[in-house]
mmCIF file of the N, C-alpha and C atoms, coordinates in Angstrom:
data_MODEL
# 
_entry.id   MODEL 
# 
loop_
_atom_site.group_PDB 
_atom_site.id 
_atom_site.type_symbol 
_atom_site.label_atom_id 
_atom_site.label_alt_id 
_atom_site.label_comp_id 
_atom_site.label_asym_id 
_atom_site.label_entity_id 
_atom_site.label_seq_id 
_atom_site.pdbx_PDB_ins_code 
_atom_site.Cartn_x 
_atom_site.Cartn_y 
_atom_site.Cartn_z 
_atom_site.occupancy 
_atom_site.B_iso_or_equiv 
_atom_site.pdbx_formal_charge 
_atom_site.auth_seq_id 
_atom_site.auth_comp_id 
_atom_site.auth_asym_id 
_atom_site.auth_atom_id 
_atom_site.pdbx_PDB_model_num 
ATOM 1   N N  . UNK A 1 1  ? 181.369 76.763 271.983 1.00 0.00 ? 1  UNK A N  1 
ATOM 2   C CA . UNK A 1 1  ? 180.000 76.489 272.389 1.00 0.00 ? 1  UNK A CA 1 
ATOM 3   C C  . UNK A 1 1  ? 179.882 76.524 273.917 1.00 0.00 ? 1  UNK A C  1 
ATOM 4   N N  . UNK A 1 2  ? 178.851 77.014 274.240 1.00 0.00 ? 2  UNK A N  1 
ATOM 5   C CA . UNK A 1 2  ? 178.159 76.620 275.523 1.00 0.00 ? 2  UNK A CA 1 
ATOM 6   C C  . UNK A 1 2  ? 177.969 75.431 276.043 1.00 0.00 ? 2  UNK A C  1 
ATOM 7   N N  . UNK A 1 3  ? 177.556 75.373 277.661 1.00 0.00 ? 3  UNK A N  1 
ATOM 8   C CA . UNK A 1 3  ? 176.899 73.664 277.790 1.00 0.00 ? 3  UNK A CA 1 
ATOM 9   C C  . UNK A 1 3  ? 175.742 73.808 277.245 1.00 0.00 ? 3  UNK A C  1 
ATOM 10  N N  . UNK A 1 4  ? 174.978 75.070 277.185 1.00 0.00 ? 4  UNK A N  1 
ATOM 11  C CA . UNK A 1 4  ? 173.485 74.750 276.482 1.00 0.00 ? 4  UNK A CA 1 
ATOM 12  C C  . UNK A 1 4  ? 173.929 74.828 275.627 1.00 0.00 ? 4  UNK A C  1 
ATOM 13  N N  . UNK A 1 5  ? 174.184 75.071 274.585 1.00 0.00 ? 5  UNK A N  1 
ATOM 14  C CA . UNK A 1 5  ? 174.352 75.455 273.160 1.00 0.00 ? 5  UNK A CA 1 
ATOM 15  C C  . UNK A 1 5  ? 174.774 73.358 272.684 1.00 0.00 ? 5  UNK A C  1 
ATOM 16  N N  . UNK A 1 6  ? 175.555 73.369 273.486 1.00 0.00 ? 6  UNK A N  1 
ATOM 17  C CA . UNK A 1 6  ? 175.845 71.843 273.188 1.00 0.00 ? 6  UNK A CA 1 
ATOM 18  C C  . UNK A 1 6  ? 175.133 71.100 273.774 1.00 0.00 ? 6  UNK A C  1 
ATOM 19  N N  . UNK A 1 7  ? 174.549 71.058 274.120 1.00 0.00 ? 7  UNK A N  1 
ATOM 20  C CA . UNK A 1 7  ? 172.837 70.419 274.273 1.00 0.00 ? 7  UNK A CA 1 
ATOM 21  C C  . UNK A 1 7  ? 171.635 70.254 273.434 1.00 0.00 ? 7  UNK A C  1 
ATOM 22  N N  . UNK A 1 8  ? 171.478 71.552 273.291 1.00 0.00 ? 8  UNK A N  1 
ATOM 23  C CA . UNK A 1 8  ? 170.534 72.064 272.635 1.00 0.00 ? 8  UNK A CA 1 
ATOM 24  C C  . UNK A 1 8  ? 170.977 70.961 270.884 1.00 0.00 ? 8  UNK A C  1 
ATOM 25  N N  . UNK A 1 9  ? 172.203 71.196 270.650 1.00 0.00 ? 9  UNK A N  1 
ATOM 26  C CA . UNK A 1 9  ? 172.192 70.904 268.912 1.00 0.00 ? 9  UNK A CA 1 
ATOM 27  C C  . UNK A 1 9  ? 171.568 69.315 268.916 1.00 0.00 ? 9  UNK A C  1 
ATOM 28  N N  . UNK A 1 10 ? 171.600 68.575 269.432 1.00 0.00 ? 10 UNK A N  1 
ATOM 29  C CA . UNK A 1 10 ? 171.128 67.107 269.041 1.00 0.00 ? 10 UNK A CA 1 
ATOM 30  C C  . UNK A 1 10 ? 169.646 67.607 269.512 1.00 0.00 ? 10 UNK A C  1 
ATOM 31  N N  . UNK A 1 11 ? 169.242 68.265 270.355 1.00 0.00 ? 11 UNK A N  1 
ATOM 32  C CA . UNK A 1 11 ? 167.540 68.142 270.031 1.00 0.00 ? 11 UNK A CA 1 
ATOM 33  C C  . UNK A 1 11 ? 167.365 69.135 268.678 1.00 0.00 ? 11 UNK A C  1 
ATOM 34  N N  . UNK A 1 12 ? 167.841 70.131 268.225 1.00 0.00 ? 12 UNK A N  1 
ATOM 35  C CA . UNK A 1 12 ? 167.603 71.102 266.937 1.00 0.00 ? 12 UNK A CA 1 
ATOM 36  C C  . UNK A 1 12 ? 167.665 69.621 265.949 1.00 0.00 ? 12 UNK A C  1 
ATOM 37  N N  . UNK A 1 13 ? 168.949 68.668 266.101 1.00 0.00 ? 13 UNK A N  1 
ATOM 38  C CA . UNK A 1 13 ? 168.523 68.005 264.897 1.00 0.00 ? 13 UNK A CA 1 
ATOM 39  C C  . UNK A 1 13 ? 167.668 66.927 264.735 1.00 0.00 ? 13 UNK A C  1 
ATOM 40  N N  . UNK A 1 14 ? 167.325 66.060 266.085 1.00 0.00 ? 14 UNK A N  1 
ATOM 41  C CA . UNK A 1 14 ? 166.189 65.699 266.051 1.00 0.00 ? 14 UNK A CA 1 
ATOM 42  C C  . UNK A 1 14 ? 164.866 66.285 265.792 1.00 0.00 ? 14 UNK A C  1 
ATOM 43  N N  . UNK A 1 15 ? 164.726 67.502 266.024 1.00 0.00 ? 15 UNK A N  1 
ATOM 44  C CA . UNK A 1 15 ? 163.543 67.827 265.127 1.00 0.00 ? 15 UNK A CA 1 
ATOM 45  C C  . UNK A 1 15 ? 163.641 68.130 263.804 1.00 0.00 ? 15 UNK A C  1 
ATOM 46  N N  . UNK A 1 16 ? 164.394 68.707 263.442 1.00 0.00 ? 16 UNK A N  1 
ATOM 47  C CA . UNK A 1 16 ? 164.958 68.747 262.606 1.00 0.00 ? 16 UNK A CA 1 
ATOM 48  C C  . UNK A 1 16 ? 164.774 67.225 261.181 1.00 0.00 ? 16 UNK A C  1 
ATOM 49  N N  . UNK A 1 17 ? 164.821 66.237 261.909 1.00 0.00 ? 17 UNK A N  1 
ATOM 50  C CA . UNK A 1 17 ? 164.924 64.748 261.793 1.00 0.00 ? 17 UNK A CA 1 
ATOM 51  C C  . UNK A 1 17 ? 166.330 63.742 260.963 1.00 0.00 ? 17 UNK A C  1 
ATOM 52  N N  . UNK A 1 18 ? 167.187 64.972 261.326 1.00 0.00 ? 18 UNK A N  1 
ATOM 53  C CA . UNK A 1 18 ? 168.924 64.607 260.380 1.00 0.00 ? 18 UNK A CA 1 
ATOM 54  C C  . UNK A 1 18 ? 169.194 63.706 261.687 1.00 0.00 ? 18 UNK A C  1 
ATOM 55  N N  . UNK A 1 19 ? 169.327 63.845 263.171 1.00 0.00 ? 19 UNK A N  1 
ATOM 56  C CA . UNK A 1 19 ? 169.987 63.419 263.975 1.00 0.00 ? 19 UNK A CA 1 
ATOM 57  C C  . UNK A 1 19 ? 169.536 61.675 263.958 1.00 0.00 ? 19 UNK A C  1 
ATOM 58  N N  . UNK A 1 20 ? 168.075 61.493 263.698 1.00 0.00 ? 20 UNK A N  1 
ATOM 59  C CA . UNK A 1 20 ? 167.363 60.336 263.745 1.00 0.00 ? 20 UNK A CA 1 
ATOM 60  C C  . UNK A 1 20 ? 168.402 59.132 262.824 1.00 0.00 ? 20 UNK A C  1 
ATOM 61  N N  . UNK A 1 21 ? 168.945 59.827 261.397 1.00 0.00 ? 21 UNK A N  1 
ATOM 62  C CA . UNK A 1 21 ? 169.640 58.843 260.703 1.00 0.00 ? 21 UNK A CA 1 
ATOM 63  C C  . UNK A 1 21 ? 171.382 58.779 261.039 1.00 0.00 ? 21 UNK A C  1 
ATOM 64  N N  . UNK A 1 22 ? 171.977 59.447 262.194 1.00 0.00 ? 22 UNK A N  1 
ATOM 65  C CA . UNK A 1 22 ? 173.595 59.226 262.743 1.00 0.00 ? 22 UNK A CA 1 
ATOM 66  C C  . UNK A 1 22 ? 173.076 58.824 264.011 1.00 0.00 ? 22 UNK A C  1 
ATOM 67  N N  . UNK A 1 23 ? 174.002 57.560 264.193 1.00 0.00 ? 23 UNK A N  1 
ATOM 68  C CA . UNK A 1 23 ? 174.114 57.338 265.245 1.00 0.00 ? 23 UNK A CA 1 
ATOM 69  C C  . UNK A 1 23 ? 174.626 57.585 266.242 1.00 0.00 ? 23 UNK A C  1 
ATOM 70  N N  . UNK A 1 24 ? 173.957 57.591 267.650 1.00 0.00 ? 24 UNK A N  1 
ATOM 71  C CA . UNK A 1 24 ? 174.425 58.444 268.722 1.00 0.00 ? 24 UNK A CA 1 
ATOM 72  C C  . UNK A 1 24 ? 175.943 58.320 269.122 1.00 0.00 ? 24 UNK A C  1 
ATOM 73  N N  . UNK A 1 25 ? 176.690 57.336 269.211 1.00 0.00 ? 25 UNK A N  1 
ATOM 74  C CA . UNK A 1 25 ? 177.891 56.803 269.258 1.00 0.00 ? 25 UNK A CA 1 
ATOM 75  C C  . UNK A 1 25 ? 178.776 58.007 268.349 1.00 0.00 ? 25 UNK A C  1 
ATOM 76  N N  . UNK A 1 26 ? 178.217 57.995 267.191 1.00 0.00 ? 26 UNK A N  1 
ATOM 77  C CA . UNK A 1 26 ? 179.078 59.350 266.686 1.00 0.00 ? 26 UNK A CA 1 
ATOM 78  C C  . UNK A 1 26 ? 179.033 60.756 267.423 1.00 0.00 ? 26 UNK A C  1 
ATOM 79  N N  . UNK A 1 27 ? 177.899 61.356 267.538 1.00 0.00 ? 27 UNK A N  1 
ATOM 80  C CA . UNK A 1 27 ? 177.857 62.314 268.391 1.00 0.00 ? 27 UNK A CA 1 
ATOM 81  C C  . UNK A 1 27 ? 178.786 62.762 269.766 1.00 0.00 ? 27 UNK A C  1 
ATOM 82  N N  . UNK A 1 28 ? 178.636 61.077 270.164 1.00 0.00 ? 28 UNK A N  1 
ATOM 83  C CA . UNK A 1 28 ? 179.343 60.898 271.596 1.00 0.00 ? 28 UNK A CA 1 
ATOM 84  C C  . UNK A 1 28 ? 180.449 61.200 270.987 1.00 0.00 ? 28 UNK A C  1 
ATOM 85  N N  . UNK A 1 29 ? 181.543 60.604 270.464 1.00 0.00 ? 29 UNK A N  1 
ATOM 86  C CA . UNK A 1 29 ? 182.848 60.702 269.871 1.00 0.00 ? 29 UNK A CA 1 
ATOM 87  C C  . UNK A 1 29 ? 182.972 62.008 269.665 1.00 0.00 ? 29 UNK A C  1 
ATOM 88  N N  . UNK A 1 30 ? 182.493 62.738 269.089 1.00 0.00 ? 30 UNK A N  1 
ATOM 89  C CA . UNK A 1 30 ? 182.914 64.207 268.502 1.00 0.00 ? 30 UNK A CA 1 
ATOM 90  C C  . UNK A 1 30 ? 182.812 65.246 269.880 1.00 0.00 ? 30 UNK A C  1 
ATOM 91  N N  . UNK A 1 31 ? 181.693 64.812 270.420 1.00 0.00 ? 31 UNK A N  1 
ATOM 92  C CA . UNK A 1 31 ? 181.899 65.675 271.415 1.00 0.00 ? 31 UNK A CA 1 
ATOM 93  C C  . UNK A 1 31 ? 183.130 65.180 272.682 1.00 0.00 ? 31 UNK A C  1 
ATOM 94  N N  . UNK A 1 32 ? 183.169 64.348 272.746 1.00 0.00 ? 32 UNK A N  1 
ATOM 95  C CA . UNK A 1 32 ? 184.526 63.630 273.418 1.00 0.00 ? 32 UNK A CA 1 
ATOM 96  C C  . UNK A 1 32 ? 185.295 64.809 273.127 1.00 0.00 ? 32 UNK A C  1 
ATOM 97  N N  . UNK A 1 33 ? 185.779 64.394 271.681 1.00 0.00 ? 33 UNK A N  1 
ATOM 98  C CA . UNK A 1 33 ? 187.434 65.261 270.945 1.00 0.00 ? 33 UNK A CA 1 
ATOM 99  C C  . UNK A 1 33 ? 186.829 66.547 271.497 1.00 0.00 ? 33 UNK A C  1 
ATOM 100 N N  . UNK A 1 34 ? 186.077 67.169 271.316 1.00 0.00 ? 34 UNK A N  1 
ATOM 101 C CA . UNK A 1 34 ? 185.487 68.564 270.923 1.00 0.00 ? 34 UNK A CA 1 
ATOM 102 C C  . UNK A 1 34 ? 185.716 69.306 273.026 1.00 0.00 ? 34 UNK A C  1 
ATOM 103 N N  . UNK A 1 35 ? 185.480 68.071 273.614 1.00 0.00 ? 35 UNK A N  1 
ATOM 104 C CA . UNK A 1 35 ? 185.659 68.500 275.182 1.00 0.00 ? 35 UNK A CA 1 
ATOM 105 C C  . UNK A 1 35 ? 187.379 68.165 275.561 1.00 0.00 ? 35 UNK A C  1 
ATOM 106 N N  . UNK A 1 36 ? 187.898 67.214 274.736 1.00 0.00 ? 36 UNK A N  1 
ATOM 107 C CA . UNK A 1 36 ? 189.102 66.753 274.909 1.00 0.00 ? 36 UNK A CA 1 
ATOM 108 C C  . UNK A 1 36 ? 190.484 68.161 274.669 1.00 0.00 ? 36 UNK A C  1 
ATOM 109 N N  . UNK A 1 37 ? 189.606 69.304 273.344 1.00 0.00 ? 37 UNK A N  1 
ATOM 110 C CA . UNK A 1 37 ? 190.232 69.799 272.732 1.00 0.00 ? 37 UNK A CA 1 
ATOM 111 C C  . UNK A 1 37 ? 189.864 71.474 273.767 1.00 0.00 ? 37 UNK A C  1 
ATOM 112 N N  . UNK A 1 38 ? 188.985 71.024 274.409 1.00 0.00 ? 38 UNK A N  1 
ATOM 113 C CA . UNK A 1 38 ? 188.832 72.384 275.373 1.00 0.00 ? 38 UNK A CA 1 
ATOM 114 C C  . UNK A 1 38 ? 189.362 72.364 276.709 1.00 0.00 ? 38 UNK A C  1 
ATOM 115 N N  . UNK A 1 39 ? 189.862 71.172 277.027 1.00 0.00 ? 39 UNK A N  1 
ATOM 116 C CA . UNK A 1 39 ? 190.556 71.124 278.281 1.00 0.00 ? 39 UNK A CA 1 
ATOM 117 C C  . UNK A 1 39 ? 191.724 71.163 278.054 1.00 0.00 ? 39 UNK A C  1 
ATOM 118 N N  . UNK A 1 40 ? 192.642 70.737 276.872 1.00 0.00 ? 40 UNK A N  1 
ATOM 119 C CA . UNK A 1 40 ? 193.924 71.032 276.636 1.00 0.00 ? 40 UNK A CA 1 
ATOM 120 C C  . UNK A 1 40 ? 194.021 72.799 276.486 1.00 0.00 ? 40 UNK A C  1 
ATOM 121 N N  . UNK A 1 41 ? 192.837 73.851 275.860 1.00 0.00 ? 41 UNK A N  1 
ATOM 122 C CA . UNK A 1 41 ? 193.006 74.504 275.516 1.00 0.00 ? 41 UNK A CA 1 
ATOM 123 C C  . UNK A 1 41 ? 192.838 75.461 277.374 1.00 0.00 ? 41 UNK A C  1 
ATOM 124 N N  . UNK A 1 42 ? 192.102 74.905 277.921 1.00 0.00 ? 42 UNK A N  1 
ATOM 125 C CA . UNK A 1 42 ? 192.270 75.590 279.262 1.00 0.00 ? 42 UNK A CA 1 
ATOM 126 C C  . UNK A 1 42 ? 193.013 75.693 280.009 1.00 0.00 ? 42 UNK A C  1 
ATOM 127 N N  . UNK A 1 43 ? 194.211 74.297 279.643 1.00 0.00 ? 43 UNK A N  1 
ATOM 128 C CA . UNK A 1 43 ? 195.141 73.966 280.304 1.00 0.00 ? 43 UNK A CA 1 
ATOM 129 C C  . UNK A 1 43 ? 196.585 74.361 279.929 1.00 0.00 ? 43 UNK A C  1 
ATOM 130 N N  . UNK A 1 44 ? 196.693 74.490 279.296 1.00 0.00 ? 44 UNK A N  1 
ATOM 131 C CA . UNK A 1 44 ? 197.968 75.216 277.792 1.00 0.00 ? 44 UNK A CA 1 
ATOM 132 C C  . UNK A 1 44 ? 197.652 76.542 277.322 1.00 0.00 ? 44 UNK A C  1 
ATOM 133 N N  . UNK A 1 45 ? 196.625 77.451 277.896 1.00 0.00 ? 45 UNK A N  1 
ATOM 134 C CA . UNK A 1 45 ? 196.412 78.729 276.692 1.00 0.00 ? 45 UNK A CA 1 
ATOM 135 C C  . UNK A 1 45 ? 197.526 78.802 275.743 1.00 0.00 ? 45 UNK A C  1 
ATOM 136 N N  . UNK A 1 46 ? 198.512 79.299 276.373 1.00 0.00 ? 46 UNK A N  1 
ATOM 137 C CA . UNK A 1 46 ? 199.881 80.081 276.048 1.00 0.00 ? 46 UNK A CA 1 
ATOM 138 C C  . UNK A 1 46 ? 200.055 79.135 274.748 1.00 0.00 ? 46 UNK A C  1 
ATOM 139 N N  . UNK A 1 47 ? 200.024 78.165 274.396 1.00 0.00 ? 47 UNK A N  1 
ATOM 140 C CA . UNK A 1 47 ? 200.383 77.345 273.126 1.00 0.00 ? 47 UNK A CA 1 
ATOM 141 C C  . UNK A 1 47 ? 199.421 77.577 272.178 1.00 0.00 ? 47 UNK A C  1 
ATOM 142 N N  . UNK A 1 48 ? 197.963 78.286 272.116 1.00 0.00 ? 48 UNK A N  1 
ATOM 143 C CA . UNK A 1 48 ? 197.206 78.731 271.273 1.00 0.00 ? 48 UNK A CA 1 
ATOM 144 C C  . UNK A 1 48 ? 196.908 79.732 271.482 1.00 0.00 ? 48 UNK A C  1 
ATOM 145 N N  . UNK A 1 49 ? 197.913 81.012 272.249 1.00 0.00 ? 49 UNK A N  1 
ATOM 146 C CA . UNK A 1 49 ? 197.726 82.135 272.099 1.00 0.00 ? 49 UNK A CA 1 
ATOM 147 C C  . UNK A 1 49 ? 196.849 83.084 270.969 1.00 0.00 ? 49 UNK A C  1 
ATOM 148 N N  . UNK A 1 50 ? 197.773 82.634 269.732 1.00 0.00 ? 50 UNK A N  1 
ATOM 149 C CA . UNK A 1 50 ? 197.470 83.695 268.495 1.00 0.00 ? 50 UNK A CA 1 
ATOM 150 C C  . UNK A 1 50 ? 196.204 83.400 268.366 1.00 0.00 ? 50 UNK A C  1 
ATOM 151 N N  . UNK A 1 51 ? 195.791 82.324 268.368 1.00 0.00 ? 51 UNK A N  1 
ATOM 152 C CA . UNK A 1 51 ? 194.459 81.564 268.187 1.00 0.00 ? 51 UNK A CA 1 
ATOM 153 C C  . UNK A 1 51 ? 193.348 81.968 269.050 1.00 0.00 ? 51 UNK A C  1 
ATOM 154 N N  . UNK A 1 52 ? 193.475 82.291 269.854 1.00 0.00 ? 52 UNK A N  1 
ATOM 155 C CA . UNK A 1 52 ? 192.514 82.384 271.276 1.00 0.00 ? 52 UNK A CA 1 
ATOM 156 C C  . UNK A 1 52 ? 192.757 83.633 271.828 1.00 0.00 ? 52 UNK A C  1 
ATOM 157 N N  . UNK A 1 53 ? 192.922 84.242 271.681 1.00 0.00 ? 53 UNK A N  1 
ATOM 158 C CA . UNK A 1 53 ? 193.454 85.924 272.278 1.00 0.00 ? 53 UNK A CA 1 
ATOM 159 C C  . UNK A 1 53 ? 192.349 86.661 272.230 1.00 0.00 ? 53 UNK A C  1 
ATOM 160 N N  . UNK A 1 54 ? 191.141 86.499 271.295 1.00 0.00 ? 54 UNK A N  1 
ATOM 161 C CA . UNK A 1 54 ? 189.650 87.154 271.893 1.00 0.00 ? 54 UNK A CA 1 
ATOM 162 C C  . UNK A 1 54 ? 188.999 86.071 273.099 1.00 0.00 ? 54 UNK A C  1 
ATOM 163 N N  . UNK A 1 55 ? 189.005 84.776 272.938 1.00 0.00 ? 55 UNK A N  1 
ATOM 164 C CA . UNK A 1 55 ? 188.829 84.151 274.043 1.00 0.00 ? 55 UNK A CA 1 
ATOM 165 C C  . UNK A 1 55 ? 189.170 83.932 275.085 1.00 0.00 ? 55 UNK A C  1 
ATOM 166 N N  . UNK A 1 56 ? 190.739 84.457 275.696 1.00 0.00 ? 56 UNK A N  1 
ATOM 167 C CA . UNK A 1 56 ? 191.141 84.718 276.677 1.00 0.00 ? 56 UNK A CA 1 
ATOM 168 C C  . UNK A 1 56 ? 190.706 85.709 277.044 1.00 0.00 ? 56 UNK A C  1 
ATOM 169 N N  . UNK A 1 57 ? 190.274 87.072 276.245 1.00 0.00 ? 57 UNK A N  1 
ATOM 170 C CA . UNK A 1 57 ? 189.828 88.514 276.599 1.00 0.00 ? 57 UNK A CA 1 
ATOM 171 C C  . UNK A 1 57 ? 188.471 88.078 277.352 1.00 0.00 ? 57 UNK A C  1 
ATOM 172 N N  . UNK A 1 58 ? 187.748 87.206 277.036 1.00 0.00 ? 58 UNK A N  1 
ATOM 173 C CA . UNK A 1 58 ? 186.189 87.033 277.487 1.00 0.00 ? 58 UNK A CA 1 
ATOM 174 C C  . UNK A 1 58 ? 186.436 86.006 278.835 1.00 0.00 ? 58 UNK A C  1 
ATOM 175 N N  . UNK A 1 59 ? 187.448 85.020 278.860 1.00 0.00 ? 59 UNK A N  1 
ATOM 176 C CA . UNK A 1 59 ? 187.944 84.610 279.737 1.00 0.00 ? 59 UNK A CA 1 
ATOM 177 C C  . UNK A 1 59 ? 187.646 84.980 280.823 1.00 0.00 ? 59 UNK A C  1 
ATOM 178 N N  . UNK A 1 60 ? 189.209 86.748 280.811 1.00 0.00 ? 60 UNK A N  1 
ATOM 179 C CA . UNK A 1 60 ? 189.076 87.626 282.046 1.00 0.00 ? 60 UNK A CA 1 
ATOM 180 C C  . UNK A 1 60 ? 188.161 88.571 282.354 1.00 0.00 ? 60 UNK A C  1 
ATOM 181 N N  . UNK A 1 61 ? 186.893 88.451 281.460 1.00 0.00 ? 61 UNK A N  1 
ATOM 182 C CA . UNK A 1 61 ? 186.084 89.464 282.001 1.00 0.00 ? 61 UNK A CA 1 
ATOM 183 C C  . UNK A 1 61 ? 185.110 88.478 282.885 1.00 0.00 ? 61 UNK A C  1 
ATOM 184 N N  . UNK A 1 62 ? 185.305 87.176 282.986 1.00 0.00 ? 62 UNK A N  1 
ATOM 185 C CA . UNK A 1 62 ? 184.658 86.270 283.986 1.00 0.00 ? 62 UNK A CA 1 
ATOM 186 C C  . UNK A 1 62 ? 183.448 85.770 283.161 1.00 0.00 ? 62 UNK A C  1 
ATOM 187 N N  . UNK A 1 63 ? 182.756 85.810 281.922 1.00 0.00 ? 63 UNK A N  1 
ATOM 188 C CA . UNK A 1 63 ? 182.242 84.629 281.569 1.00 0.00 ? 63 UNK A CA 1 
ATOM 189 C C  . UNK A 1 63 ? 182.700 82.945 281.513 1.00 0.00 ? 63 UNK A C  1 
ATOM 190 N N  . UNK A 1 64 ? 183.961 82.887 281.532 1.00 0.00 ? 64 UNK A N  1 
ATOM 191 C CA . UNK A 1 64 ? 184.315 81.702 281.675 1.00 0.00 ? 64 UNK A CA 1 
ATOM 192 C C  . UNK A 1 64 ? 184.153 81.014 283.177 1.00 0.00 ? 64 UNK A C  1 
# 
């Protein structure tokens, strides 16, 4: 995901009106892990190579 893209989803589900019944505290948490799990992955590529090898390609073309 994007920073907009991860923005954007808690207002889609507030209108939506799913987000109204989880509480925000959960949200927070997931996106925690979910940012926790992209800085290890920025920081380590080489250990999720096989995994990430189109995302390193987009990497070096400088969207990242």
């Amino acid at each position: 995901f994007t920073i907009v893209e991860i923005l954007l989803i808690p207002a889609v589900l507030v209108r939506v009106g799913i987000f109204t019944r989880i509480p925000a505290l959960i949200f927070i948490v997931i996106f925690y892990f979910g940012y926790q799990v992209y800085s290890i992955l920025g920081s380590y590529p080489e250990l999720f190579y096989p995994y990430i090898s189109v995302f390193s390609e987009i990497q070096r073309q400088g969207i990242y």
